[in-house]
C-alpha positions as CSV (number, residue, x, y, z in Angstrom):
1,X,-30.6,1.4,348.0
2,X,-30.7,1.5,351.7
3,X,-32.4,-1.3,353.9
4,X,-33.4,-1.4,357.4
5,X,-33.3,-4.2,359.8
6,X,-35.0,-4.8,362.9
7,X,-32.8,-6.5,365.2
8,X,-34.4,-8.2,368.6
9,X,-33.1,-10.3,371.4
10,X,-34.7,-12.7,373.6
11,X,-34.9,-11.4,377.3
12,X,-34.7,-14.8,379.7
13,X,-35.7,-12.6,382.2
14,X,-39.1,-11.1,380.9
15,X,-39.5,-13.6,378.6
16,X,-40.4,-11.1,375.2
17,X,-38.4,-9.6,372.7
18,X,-36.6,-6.7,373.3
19,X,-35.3,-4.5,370.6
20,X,-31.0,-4.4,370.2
21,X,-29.2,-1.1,370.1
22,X,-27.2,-1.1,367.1
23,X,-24.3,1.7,366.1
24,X,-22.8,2.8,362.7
25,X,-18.9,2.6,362.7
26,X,-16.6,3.4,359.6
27,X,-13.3,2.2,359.1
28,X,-10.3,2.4,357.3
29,X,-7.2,0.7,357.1
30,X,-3.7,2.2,357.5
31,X,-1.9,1.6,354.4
32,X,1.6,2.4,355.7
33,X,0.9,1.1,359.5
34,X,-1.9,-1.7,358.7
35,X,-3.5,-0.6,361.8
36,X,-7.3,0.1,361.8
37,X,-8.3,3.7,362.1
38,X,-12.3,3.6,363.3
39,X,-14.8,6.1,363.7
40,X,-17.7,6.6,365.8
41,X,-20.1,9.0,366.4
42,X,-22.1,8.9,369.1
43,X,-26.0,9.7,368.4
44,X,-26.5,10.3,372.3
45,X,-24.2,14.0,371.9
46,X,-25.3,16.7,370.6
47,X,-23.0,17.5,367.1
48,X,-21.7,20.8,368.8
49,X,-20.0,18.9,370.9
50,X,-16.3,18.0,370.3
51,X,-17.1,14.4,372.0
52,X,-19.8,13.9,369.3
53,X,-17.0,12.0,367.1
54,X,-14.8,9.6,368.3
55,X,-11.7,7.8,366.3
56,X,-9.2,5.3,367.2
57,X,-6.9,3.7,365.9
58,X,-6.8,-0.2,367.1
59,X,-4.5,-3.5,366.3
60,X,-5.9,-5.5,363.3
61,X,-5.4,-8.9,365.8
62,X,-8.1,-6.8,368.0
63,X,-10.4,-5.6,365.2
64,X,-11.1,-9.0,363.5
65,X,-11.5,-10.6,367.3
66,X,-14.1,-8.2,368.2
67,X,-15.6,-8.5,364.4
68,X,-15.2,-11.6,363.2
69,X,-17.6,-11.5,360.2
70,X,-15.8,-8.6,358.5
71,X,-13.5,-10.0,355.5
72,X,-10.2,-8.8,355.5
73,X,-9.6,-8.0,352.0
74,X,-11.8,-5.0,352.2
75,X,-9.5,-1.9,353.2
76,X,-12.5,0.2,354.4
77,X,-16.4,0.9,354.6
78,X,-19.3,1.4,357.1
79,X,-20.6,-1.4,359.4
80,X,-23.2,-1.6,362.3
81,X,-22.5,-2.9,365.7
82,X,-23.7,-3.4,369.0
83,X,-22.3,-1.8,372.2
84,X,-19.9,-4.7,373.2
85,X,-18.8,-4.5,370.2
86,X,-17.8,-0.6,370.8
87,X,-16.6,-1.3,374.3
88,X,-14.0,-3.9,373.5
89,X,-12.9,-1.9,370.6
90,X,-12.2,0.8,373.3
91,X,-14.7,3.4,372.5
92,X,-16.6,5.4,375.0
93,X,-19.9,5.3,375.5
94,X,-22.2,8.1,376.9
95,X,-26.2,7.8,377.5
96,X,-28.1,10.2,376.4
97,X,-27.9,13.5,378.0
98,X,-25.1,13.2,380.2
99,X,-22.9,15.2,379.0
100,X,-21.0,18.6,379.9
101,X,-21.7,21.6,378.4
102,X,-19.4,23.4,380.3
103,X,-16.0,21.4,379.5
104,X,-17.5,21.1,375.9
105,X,-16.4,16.9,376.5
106,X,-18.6,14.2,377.2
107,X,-19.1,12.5,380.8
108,X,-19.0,8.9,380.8
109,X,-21.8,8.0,383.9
């Protein structure tokens, strides 16, 4: 069974409710390393693209900093997150149509 959240922040500047961007991740852990390897793919690219998926692998000191409420007893599964979250990780992330189609890899504007 799948379920769907809405997720909104209060803006101090406009004073409403503005609707938070959220991303899908999966992870695994290493079992010979212990290192996280993550995986995220970016909505924004078109699938063609070989920038459409991104994975890296990061420290576990790093991983549980930036996500604190995953338990670390799971070894791997599928979470959402916002786009700090990706950014400290160390992912890249590319608005929506910028891209190039010419070098086939995404443009980070």
């Amino acid at each position: 069974m799948t379920k769907y959240f809405n997720v909104q922040r209060f803006n101090n500047a406009t004073g409403k409710l503005d609707p938070l961007q959220m991303y899908s991740i999966g992870y695994v852990r290493c079992g010979r390393s212990g290192n996280m390897i993550v995986t995220f793919c970016n909505p924004s690219i078109p699938t063609r693209l070989p920038a459409y998926r991104q994975q890296i692998v990061v420290l576990p000191g790093l991983f549980y900093k930036v996500l604190p409420s995953v338990r670390r007893d799971i070894v791997a599964s599928c979470i959402e997150i916002t786009p700090a979250q990706l950014l400290d990780l160390g992912f890249i992330i590319v608005r929506e149509g910028v891209y190039s189609n010419d070098a086939r890899v995404a443009v980070n504007a």
